[in-house]
C-alpha positions as CSV (number, residue, x, y, z in Angstrom):
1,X,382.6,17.3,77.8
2,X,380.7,20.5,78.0
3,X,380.0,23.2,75.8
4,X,382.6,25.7,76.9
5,X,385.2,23.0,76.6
6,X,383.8,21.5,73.1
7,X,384.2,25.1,71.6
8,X,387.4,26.3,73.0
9,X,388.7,22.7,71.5
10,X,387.1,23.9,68.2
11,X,388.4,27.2,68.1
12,X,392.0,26.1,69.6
13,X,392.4,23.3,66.1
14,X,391.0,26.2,64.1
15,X,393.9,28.8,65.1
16,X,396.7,26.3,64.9
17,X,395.5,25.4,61.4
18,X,395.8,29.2,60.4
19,X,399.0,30.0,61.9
20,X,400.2,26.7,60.2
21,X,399.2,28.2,57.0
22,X,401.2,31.3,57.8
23,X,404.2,29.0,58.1
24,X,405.9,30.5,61.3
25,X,408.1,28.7,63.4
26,X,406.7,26.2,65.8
27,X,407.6,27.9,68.6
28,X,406.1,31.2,67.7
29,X,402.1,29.1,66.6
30,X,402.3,27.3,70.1
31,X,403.1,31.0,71.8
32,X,400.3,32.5,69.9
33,X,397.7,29.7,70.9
34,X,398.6,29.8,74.1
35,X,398.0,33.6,74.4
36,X,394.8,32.8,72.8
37,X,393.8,30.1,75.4
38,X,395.2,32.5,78.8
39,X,393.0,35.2,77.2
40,X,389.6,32.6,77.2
41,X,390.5,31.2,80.5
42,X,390.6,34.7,82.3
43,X,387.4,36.0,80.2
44,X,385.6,32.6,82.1
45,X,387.1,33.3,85.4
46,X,385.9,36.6,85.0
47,X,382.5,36.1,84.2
48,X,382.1,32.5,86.1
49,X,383.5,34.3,89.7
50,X,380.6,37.2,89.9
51,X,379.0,36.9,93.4
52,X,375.6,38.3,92.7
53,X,373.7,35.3,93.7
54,X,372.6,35.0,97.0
55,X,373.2,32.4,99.2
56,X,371.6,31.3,102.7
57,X,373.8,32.4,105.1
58,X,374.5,30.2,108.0
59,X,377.7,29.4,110.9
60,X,380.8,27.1,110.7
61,X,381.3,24.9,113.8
62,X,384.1,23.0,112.8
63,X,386.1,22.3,109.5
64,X,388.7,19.6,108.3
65,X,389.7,19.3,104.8
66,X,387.0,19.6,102.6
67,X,384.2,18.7,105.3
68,X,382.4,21.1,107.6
69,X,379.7,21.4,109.7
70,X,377.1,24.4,109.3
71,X,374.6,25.8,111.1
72,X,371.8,26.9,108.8
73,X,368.9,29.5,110.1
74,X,365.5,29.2,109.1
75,X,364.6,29.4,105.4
76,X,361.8,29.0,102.6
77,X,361.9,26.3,99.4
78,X,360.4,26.4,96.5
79,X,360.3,22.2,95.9
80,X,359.1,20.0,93.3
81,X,359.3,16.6,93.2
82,X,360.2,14.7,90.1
83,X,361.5,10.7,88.9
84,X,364.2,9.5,86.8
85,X,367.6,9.3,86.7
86,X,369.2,11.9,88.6
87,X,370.6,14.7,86.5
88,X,367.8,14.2,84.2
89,X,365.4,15.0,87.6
90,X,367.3,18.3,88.6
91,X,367.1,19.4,84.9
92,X,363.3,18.7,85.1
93,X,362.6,20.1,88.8
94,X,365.4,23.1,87.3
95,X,362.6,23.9,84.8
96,X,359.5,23.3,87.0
97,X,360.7,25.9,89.6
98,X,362.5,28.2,86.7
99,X,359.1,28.5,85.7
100,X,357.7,30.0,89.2
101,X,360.7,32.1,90.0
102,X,360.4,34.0,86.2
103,X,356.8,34.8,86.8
104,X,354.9,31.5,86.8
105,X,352.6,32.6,90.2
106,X,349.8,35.3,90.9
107,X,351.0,37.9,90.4
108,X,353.2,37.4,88.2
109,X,355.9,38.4,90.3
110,X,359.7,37.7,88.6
111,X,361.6,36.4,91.9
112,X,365.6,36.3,92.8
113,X,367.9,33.6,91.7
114,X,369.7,32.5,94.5
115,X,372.1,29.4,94.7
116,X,372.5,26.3,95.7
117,X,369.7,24.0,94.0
118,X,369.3,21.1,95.9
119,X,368.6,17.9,95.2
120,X,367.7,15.1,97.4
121,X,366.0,11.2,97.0
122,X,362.4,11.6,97.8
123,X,361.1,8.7,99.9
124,X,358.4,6.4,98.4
125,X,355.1,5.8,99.9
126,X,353.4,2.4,100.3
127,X,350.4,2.0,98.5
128,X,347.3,-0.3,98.7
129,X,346.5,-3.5,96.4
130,X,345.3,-3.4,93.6
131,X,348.1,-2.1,92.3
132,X,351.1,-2.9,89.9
133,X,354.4,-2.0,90.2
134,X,357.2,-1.2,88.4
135,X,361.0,0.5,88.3
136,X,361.6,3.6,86.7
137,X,364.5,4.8,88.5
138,X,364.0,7.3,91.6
139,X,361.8,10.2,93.2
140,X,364.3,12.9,94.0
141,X,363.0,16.7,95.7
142,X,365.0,19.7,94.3
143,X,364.4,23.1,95.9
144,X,365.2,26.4,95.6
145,X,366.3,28.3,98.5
146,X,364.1,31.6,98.3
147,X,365.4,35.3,99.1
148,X,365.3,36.2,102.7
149,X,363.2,39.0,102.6
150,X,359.9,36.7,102.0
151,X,357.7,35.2,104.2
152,X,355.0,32.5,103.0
153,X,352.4,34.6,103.6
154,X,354.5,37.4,100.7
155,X,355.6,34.9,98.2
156,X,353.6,34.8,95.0
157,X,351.5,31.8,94.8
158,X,353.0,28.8,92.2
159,X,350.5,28.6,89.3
160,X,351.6,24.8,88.3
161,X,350.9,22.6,91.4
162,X,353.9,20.6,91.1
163,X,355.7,23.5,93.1
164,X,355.5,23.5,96.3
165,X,356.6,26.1,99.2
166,X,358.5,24.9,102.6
167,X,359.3,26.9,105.8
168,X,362.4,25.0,106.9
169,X,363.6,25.5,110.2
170,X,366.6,25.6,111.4
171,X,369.4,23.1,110.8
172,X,373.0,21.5,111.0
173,X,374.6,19.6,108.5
174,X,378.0,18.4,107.6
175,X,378.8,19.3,104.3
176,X,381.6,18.3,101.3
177,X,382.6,20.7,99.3
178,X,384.6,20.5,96.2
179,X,385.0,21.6,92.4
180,X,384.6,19.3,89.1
181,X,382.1,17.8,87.2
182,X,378.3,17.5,88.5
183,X,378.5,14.0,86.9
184,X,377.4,11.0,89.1
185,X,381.1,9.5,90.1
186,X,382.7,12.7,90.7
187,X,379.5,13.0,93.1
188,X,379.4,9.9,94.7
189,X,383.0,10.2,95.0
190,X,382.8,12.9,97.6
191,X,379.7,11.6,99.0
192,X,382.0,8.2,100.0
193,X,384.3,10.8,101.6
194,X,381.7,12.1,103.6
195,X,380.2,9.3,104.6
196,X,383.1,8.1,105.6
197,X,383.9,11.2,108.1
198,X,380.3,10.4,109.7
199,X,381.7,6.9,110.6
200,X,385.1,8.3,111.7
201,X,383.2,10.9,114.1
202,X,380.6,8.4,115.2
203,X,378.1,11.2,113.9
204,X,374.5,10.5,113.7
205,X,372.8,11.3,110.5
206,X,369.0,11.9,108.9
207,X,367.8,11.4,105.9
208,X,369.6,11.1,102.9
209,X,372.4,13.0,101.2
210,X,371.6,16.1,99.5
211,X,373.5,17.8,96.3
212,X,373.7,21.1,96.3
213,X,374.9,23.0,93.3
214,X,375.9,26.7,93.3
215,X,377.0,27.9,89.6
216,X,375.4,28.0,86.1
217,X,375.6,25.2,83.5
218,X,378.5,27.7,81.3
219,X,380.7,27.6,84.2
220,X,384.0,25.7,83.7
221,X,384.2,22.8,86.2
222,X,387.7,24.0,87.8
223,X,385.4,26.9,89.2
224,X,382.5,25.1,89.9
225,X,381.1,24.7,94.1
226,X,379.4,21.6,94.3
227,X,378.2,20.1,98.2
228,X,377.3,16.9,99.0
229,X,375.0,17.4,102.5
230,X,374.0,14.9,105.3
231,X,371.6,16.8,107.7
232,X,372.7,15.9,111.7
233,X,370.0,15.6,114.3
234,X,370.2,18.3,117.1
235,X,372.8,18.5,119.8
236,X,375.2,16.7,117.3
237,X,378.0,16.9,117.3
């Protein structure tokens, strides 16, 4: 349960507690909470429904359902990579980048927020003997799509090494979109549904999926964008 629901709950007991005390009629304390509760609820959509992030822009080919397929332009990541379980790594590569988009680079330079963060399974390297071995859980990349207007050569330069910057190219993908929890069965869930389409199409596929999440941490899950994303090869579909 997150913290928006956790205190709503909190403050939703407290209010039927004091209207109890006041000894109106049932009907009048559920009325009154439920005010209360319509109030909160259009406050979040309020705030959780601002469009000031950017977002890289690219072209629908085709949609059905919740899956589409994009055509993406050309664009620049900030990328770490980082182990572990996976919403432990985006919380880690979160704070990694955070730190070079709020001024952690020569010059100093604060840069744009911009949405989605993405996080994908890195791909492990074999290595030469002597060497031991052992699990602890997965690589993952997560990137930051940066603003448009940059190049590489006009980005500030990362002071922490673990950040690194990408000139994508251009690229299609096909993509599920949905609401709800960024917890790992609602995630998989949808990442079953796509992988399903690709079978259904006969699409080809590279790499592995990517997650892609658009909204803050505050915003209630109902309103949340979340994308599971399966980059397609050229000339397919």
């Amino acid at each position: 349960m997150g913290v928006v629901e956790v205190v709503l709950g909190r403050e939703i007991n407290s209010l039927r507690h004091r209207m109890g005390r006041l000894k109106l009629p049932a009907m009048s304390t559920s009325l009154i909470v439920a005010c209360v509760v319509i109030g909160v609820a259009a406050l979040g959509l309020a705030a959780c429904r601002t469009p000031s992030t950017p977002q890289p822009k690219y072209s629908s080919i085709q949609k059905e359902g919740e899956v589409e397929i994009r055509e993406y332009g050309p664009m620049i990541v900030a990328e770490a990579d980082v182990t572990g379980e996976r919403s432990a790594a985006i919380n880690q590569g979160f704070r990694i980048i955070a730190g070079y988009i709020f001024g952690g680079n020569v010059p100093a330079e604060k840069i744009a927020m911009t949405a989605p963060v993405t996080q994908q399974r890195g791909e492990s390297i074999a290595m030469t003997a002597p060497v031991t071995q052992q699990a602890e859980g997965v690589a993952w990349k997560v990137r930051f799509v940066m603003p448009g207007n940059y190049t590489l050569e006009t980005l500030p330069k990362p002071t922490d090494e673990r950040v690194k910057l990408i000139s994508i190219p251009a690229k299609r993908f096909v993509v599920s979109q949905f609401s709800g929890s960024q917890n790992d069965a609602n995630m998989k869930n949808h990442e079953a549904t796509l992988l399903a389409y690709v079978t259904a199409h006969n699409l080809r596929t590279v790499g592995d999926p990517v997650y892609a999440f658009y909204d803050p941490p505050w915003t209630l899950p109902f309103l949340k964008r979340n994308e599971v994303m399966i980059e397609l090869p050229a000339g397919n579909p």
